[in-house]
TILUM-529876 format. One line per field, with one value per residue: residue in one letter; x, y, z of N, C-alpha, C in turn. Coordinates in steps of 0.001 Angstrom, whole numbers. Atoms other than C-alpha are relative to their C-alpha. Layout:
<nodes>
residuo: a|...
n_xx: X|...
n_yy: Y|...
n_zz: Z|...
ca_xx: X|...
ca_yy: Y|...
ca_zz: Z|...
c_xx: X|...
c_yy: Y|...
c_zz: Z|...
</nodes>
This chain:
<nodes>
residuo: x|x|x|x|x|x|x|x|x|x|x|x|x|x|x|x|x|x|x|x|x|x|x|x|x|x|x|x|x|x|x|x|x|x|x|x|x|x|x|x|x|x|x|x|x|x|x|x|x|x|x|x|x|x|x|x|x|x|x|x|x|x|x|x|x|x|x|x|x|x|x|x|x|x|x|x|x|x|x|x|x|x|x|x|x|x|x|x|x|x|x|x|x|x|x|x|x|x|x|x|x|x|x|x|x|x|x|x|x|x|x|x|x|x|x|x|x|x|x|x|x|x|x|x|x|x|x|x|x|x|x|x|x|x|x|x|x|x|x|x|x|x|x|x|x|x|x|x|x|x|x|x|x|x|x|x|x|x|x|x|x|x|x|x|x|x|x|x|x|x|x|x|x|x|x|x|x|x|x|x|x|x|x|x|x|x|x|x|x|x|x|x|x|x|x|x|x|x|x|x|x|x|x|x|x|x|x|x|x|x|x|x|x|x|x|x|x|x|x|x|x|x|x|x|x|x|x|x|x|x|x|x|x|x|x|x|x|x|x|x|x|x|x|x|x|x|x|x|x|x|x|x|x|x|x|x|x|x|x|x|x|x|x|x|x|x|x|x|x|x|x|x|x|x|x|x|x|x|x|x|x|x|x|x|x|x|x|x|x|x|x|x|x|x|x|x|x|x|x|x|x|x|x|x|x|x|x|x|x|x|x|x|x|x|x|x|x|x|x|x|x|x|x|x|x|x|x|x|x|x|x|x|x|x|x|x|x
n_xx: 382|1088|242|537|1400|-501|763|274|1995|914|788|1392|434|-1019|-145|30|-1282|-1230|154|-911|-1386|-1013|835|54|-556|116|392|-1|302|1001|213|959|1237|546|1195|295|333|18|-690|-1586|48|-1132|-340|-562|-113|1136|714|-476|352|-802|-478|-1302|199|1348|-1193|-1313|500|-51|-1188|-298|-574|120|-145|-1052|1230|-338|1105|-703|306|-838|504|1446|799|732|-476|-230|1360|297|-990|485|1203|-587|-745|968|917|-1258|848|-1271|-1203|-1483|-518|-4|-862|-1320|-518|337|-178|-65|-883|918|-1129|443|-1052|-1539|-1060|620|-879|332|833|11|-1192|565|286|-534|-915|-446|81|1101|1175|-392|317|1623|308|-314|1305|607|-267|563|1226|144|-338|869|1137|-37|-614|877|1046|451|-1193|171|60|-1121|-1170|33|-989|-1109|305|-921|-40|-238|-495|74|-1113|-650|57|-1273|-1611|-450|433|-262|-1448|-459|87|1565|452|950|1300|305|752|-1012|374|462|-595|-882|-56|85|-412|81|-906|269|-1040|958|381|-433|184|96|-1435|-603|678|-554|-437|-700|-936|193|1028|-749|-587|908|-839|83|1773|1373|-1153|701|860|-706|-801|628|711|618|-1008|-746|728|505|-462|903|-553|522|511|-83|1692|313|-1300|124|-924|595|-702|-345|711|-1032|312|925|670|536|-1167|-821|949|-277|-1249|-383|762|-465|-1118|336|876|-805|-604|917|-14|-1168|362|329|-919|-635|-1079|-1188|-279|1108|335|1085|1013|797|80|956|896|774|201|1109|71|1589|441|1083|-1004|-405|800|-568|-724|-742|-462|-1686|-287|812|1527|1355|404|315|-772|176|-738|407|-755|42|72|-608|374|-713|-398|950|1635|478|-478|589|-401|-1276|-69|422|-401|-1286|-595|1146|-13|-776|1042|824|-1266|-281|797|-241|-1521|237|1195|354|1071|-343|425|1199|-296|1078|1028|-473|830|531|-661|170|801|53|1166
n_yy: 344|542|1304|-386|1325|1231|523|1168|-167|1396|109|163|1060|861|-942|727|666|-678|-905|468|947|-854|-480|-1259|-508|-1844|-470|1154|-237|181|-540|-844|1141|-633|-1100|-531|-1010|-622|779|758|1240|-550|1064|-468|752|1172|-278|456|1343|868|1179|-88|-1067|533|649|-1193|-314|309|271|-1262|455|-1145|158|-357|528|-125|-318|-126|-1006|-666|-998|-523|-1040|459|1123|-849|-423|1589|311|-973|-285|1503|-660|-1038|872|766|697|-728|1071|-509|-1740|35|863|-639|921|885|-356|694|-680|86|129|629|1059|751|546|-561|459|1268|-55|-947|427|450|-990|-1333|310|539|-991|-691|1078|-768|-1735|350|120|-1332|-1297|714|394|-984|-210|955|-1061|-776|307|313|-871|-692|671|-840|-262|1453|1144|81|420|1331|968|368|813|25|1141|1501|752|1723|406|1226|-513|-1414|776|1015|-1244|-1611|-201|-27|-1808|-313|-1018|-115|-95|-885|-1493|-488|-299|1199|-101|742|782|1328|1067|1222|1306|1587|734|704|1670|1146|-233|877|573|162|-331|-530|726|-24|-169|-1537|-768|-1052|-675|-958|-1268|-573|-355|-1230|-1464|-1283|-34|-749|-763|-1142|-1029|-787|-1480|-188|183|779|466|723|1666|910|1075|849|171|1330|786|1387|1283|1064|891|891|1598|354|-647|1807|-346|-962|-402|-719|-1333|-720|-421|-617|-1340|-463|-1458|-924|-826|-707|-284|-1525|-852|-937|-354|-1388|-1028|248|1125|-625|-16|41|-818|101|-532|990|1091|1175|165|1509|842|937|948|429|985|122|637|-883|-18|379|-1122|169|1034|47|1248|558|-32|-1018|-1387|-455|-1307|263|-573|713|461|1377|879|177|807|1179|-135|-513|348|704|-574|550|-564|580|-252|-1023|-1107|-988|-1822|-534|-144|-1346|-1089|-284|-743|-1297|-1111|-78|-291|-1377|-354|848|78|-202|1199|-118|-228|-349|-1417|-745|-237|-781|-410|-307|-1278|-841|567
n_zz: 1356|-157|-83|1086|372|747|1006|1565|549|-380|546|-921|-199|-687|-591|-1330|-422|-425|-1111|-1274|646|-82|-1068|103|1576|-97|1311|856|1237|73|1144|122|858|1303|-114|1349|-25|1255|864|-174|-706|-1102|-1512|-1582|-1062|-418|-1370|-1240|-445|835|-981|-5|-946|-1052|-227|36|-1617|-1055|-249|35|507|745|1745|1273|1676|1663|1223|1086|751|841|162|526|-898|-1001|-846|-1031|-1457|-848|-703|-962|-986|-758|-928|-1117|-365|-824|-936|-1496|-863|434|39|-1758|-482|206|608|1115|1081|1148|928|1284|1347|1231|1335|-605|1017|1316|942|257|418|1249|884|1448|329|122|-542|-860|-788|-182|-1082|-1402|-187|-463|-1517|-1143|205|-940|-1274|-411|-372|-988|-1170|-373|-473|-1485|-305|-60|-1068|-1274|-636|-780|932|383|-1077|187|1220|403|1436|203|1445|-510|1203|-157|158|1463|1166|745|193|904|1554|217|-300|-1342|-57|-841|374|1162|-461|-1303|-57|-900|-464|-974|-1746|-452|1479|-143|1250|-47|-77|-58|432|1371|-353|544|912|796|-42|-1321|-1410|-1078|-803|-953|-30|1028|-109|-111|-1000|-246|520|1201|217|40|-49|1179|-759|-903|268|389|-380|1546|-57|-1147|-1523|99|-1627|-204|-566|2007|-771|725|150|121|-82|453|886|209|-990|1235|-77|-428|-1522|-803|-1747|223|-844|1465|-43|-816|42|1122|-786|-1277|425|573|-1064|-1233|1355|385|-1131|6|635|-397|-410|-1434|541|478|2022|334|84|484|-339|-474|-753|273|-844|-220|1006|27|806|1303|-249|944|1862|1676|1775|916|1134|415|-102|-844|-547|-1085|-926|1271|-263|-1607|-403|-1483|-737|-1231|-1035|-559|677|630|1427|865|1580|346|-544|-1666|-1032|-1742|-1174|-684|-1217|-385|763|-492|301|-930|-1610|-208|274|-1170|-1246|140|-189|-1317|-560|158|-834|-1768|-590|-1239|-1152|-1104|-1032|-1354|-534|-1746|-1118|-265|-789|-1717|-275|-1285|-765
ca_xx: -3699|-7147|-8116|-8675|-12208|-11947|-14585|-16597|-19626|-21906|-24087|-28065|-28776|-25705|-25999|-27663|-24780|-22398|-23586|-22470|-19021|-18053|-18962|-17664|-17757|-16764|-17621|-19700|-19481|-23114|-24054|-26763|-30555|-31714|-34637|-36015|-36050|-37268|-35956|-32564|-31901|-29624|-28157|-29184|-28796|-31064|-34021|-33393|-34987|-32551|-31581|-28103|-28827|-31444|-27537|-25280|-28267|-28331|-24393|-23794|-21841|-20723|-22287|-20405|-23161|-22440|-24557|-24263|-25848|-23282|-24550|-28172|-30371|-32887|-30775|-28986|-32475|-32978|-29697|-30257|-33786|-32133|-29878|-32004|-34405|-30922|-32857|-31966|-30187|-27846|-28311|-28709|-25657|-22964|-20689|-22062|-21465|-21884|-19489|-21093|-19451|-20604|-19583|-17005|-14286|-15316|-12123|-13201|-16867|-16104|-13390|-15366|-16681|-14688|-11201|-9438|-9146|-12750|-14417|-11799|-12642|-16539|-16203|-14739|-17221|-19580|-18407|-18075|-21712|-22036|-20001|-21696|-24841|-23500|-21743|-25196|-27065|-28815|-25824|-27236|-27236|-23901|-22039|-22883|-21468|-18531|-18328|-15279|-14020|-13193|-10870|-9915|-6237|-6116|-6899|-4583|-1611|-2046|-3828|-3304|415|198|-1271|-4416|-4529|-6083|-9411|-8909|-10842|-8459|-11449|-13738|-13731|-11696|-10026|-10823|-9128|-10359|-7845|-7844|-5099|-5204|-6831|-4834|-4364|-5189|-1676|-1517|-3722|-3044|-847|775|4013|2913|1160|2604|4423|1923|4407|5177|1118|32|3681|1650|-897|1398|3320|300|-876|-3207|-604|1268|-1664|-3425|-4320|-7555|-7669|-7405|-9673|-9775|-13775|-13212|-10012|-9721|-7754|-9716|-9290|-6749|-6978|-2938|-3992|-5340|-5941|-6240|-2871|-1118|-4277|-4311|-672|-1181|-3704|-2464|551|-1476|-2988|273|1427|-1423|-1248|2019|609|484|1864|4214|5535|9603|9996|6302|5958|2668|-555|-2664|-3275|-4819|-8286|-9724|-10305|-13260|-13051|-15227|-16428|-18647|-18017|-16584|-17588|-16053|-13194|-12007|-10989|-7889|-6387|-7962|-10678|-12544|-14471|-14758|-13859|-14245|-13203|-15388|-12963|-13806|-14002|-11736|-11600|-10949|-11560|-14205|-17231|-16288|-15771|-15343|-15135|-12062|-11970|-10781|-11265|-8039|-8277|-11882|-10616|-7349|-10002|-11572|-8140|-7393|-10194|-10153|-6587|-7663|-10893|-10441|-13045|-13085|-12583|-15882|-14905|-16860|-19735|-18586|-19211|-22098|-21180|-20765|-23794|-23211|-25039
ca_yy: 19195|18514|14657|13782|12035|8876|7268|4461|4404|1452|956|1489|-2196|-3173|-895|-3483|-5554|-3104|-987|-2943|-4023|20|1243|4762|6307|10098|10544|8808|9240|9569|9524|11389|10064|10340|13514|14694|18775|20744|18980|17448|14347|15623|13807|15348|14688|11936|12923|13787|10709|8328|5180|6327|9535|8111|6194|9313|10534|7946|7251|11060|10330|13459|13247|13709|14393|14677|16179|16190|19197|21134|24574|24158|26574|24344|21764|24365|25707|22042|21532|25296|24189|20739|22682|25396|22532|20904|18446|19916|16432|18250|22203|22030|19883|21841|18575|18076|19094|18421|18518|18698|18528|18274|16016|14125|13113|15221|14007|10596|11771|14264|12557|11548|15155|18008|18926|17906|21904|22745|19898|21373|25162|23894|22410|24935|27497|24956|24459|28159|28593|25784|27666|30625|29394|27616|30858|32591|30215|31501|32498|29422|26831|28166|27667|24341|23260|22235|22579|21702|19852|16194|14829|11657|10472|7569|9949|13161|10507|8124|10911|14217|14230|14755|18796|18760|21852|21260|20570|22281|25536|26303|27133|25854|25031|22183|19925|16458|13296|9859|7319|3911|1490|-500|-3481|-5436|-5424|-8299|-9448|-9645|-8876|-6631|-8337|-8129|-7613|-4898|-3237|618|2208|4836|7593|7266|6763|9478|11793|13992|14291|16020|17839|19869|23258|25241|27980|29937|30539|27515|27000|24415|20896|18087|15094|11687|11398|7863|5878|1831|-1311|-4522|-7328|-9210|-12806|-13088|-11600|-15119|-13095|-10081|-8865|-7071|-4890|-3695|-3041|-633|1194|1380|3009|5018|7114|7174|8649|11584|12234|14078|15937|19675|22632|22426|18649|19258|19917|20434|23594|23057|25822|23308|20302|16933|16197|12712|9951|7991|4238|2738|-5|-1020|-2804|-797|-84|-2684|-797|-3070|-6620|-7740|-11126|-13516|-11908|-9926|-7240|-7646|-4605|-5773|-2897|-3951|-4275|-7773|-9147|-10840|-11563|-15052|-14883|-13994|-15456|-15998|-13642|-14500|-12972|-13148|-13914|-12605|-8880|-7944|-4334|-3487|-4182|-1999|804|587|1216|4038|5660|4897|6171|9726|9701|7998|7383|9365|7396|7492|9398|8943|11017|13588|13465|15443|18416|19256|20970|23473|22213
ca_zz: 5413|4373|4367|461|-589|-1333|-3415|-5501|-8126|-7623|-10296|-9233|-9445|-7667|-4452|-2053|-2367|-2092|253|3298|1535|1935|5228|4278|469|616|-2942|-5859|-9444|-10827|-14688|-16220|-17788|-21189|-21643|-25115|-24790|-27831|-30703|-28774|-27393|-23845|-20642|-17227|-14008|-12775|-9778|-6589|-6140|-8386|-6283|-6311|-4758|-2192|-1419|-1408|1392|3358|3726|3730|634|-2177|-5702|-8637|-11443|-15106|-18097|-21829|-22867|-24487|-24409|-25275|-23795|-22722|-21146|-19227|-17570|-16604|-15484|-13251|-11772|-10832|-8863|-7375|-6735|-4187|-1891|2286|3215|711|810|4800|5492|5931|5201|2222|-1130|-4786|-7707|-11242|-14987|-18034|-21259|-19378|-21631|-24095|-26444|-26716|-27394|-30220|-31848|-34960|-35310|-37091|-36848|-33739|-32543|-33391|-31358|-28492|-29181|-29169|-25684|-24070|-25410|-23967|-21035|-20498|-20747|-18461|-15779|-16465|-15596|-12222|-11425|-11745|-9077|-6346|-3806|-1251|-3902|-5510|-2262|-2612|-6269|-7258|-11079|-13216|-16801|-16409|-19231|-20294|-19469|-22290|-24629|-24291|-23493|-26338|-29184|-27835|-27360|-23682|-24314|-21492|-22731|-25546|-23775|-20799|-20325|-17655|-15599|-12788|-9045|-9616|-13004|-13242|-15331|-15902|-15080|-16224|-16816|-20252|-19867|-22637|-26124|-29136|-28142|-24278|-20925|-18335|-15642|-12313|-13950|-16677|-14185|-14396|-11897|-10060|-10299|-13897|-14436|-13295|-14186|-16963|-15066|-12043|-14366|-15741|-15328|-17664|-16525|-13880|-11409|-12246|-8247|-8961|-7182|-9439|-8838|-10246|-10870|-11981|-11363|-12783|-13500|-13860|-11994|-13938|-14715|-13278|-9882|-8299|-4736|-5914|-4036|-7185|-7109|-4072|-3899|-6870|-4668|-2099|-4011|-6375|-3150|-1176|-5030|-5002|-1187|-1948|-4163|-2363|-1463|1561|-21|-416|-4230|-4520|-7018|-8444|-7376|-6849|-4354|-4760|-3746|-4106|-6164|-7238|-8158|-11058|-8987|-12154|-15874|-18825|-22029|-24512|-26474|-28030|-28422|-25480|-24987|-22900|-21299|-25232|-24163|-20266|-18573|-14803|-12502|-9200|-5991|-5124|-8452|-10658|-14620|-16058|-19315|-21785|-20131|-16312|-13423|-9719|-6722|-4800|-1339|773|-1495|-893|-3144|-1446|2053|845|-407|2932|5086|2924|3474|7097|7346|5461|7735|11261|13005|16512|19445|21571|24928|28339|29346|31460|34943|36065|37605|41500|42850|45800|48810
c_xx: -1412|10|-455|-1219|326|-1320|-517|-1707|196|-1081|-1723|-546|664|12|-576|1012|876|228|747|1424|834|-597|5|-115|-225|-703|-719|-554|-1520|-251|-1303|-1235|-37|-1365|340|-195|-38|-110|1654|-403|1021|27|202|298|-1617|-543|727|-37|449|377|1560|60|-429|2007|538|-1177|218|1622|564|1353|120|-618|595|-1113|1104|-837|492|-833|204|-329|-1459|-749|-829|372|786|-546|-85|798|-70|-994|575|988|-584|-939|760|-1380|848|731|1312|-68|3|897|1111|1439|-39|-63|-340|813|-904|961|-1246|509|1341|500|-717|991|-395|-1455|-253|1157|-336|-687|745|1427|604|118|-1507|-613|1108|-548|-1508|-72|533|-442|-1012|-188|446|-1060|-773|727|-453|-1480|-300|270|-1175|-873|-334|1630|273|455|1753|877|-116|260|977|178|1938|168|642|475|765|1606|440|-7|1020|1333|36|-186|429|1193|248|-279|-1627|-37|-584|-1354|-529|-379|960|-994|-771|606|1236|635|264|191|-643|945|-333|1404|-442|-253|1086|30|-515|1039|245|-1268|586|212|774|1129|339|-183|1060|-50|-958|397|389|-2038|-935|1267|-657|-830|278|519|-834|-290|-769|1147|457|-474|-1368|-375|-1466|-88|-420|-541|291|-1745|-244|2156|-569|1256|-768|700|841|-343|1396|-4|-581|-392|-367|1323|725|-1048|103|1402|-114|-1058|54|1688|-547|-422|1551|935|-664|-247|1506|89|-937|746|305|656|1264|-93|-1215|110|-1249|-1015|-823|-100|-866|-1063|-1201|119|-945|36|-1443|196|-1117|745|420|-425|972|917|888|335|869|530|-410|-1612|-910|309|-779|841|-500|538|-404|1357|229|-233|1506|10|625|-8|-1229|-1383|149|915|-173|108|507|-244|978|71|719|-106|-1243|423|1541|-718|-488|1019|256|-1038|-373|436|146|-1168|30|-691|-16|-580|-1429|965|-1442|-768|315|-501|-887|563|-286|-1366|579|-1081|28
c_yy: -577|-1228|56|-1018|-872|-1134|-898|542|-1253|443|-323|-2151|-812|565|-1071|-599|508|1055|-136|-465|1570|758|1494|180|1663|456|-969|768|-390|222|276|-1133|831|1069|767|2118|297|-1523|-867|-864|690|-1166|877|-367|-763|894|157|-1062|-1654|-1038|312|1308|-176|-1025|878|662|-844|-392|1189|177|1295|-96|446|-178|280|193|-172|1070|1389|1307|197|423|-774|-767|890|688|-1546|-182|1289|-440|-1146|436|828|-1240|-1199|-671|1098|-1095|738|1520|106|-597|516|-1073|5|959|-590|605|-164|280|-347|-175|-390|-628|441|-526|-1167|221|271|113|221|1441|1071|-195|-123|2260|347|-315|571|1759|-192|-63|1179|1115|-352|204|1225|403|-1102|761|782|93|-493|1329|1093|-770|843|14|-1994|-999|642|-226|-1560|-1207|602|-175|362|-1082|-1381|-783|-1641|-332|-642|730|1098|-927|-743|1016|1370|761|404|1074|-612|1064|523|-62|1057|1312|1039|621|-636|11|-1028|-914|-1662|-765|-1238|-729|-943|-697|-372|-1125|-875|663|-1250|-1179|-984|188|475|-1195|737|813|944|823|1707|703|1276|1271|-231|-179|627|1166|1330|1185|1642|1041|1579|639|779|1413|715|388|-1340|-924|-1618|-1644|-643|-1236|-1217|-224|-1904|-462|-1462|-568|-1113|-1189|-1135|-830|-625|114|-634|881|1098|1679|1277|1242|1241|154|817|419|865|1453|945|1572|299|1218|1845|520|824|1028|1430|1034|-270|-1543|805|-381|442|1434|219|1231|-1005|-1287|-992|-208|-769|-702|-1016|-1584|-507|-1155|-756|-691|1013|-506|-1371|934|-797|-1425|-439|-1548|-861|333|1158|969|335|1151|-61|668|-299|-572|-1395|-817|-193|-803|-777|-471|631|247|-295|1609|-298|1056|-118|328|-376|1372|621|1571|154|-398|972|1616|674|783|1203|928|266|524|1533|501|-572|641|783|-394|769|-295|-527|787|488|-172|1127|1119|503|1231|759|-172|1805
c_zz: -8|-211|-1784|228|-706|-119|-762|-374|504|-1055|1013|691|1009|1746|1638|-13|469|1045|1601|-242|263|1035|82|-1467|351|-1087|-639|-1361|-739|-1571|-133|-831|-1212|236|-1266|889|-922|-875|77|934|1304|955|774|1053|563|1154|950|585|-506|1470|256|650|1403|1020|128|1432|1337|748|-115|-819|-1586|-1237|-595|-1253|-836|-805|-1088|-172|-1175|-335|-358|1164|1197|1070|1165|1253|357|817|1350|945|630|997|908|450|1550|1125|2055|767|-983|71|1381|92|-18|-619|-1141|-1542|-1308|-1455|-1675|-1586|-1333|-1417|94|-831|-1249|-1291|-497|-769|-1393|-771|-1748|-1036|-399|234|1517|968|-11|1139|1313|393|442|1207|550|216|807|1562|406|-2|608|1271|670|529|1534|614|869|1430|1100|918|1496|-473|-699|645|76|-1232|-282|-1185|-765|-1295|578|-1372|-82|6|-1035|-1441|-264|492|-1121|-883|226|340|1179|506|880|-299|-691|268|781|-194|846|977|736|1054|-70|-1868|113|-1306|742|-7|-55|-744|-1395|521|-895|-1521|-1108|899|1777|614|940|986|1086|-465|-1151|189|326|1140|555|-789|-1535|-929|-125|-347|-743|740|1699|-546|-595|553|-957|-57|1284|1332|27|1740|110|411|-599|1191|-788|-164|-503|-290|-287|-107|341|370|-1155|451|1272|1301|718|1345|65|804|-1102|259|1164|916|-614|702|305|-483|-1140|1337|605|-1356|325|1694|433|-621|609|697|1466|-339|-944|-1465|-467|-557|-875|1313|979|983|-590|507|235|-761|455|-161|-641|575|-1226|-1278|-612|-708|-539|-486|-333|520|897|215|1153|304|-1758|722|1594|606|1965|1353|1591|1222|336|-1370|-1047|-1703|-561|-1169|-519|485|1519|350|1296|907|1177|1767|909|-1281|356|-679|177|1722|-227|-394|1328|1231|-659|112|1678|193|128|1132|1434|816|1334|540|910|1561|1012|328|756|1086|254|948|1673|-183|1317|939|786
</nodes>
C-alpha cells in the first residue's frame, strides 16, 4: 500500500517558527495572490519565489496551489505559463509533485450568487476549462500536476443535503474536501466531550462516489479543529488525530468490506487561524487551528506544552514514512594478489 501524505500549511510569516517544530511535511496547502488582468480582479498562484514555496523546496515538501479564476481566459494563460514556467527543484525531482485546484469551496463562495444549481452548473463548466487547460500542458510539465475540485464538507452536510454531487465535476486526478469540525455555536464551544466520532465525521464523505467507476483518490487539502479551551494539555486533540488517520488509512481497496474505486491519499492540517464565521461561545471569532496552540477565550491563546497534537502529527507521519535505518559501509572489496 502506498504511504499516504501527511501534511500542514504554515502561514508565510509563521514558517521560521514552525519550520523546526515539523521535521517532515509531505504536503502544504498554498493559497493564491491577488493580480488585476484585463478588467478582472483573479487569484493565482503566488511566484516561484513565494516564501512558502522557497519552504516546500527546501524541506522537499508537495504544494497544493489554489486559483480563483473561474474560466477567464486570461487567468488561465497565467495560470498555464506558471506551470510551464515549474521551477527544476520541482520538474527534475522525480519525488516531487504538485497538486493544483481552483475556487476551493466553491459552495461557500457562490452561495450569494444565483440559484443554488446555476452557481453549481457554472463551476463545473469552470472547472472543466480549468482541466482542459492542465490536460493540454506540455507532456513534461503535465506529468507533474495533480489537478482536481476541492469542496467544502460544512457546506454539502449542513446546506447541500449531503449530494457532493452537486459540485462535483466528477473529474480530475484526484477529489478533494475541506474538513473542519465546528468550532461552537452562540450557545456552547467545541469540547472534549462533543468532539465527533472520526468514523461518523467523515461517514458521507466515505460513502461517496460521483458514480460506479469513480476510481479518483480523495484528499483532505485542509483538515481542522481548534484548540479548544476544555483541552488543558491538548490530549483530546490529539486523540482525535490520531483516530481520524487510523479512520482514513482503511480507506482502500483490499480493506475487508472495502467496495469503494477509490483509495485515500493524504491529509493536510490548517496549522493557521480561520476566517471568523460567526459568533461561538467563549472564545467569539477565534478560529485557532495551530497544533501547539490552545484557545481560551476571546482575546487569549497559549501554547501548550508539551504540544501533544503536533508531536501526535509528527508520529503519524513518521509511522506512514519511517525513516531508513543507516546501514554500514560495505567492506571494500577483496583484491586478487
Amino acid at each position: 500500500m502506498v504511504p499516504l501524505l501527511i501534511g500542514a500549511s504554515i502561514a508565510a510569516d509563521k514558517i521560521p517558527f514552525y519550520e523546526p517544530l515539523f521535521p517532515r511535511n509531505d504536503i502544504m496547502r498554498i493559497f493564491p495572490v491577488d493580480v488585476r488582468l484585463g478588467h478582472a480582479d483573479l487569484k493565482v498562484f503566488p511566484d516561484w519565489s513565494d516564501k512558502r514555496l522557497a519552504y516546500c523546496e527546501r524541506k522537499g515538501t508537495i504544494p497544493f496551489l489554489s486559483s480563483k479564476v473561474d474560466g477567464n481566459p486570461a487567468g488561465l494563460e497565467r495560470i498555464r505559463q506558471q506551470l510551464e514556467d515549474m521551477p527544476g527543484w520541482l520538474r527534475d525531482n522525480p519525488s516531487m509533485q504538485v497538486f493544483v485546484t481552483d475556487r476551493h469551496e466553491p459552495e461557500d463562495d457562490l452561495e450569494r450568487d444565483g440559484h443554488p444549481e446555476d452557481r453549481a452548473v457554472a463551476y463545473r463548466a469552470n472547472f472543466a476549462k480549468y482541466l482542459h487547460m492542465i490536460e493540454h500542458l506540455s507532456p513534461r510539465i503535465r506529468a507533474k500536476v495533480r489537478c482536481g475540485p476541492v469542496l467544502m464538507q460544512y457546506w454539502t452536510e449542513h446546506k447541500g443535503k449531503f449530494e457532493y454531487e452537486t459540485y462535483d465535476p466528477g473529474t480530475g486526478d484526484f477529489f478533494g474536501v475541506d474538513c473542519y469540525v465546528d468550532a461552537g455555536t452562540d450557545k456552547w464551544v467545541m469540547s472534549p466531550q462533543r468532539l465527533p466520532k472520526p468514523a461518523d465525521f467523515l461517514k458521507h464523505i466515505k460513502a461517496y462516489a460521483h458514480g460506479p467507476a469513480d476510481a479518483r483518490p480523495r484528499v483532505f487539502p485542509e483538515l481542522g479543529l481548534i484548540g479548544m479551551p476544555d483541552d488543558h494539555d491538548g490530549k483530546a486533540r490529539a486523540t482525535w488525530l490520531r483516530a481520524v488517520h487510523d479512520e482514513v488509512s482503511t480507506w482502500h481497496p483490499g480493506t475487508p468490506g472495502w467496495k469503494q474505486r477509490w483509495s485515500f491519499a493524504g491529509w493536510i492540517w490548517w496549522n493557521q487561524t480561520g476566517k471568523n464565521t460567526g459568533p461561538v461561545h467563549l472564545i467569539g471569532g477565534r478560529r485557532d487551528f495551530a497544533l501547539d496552540d490552545r484557545t481560551v477565550d476571546a482575546h487569549t491563546v497559549v501554547k501548550l506544552n508539551p504540544p501533544r497534537p503536533l508531536q501526535a502529527f509528527n508520529a503519524i507521519r513518521e509511522a506512514e514514512h519511517p525513516a531508513r535505518p543507516r546501514t554500514a559501509a560495505p567492506e571494500p572489496a577483496a583484491v586478487n594478489q
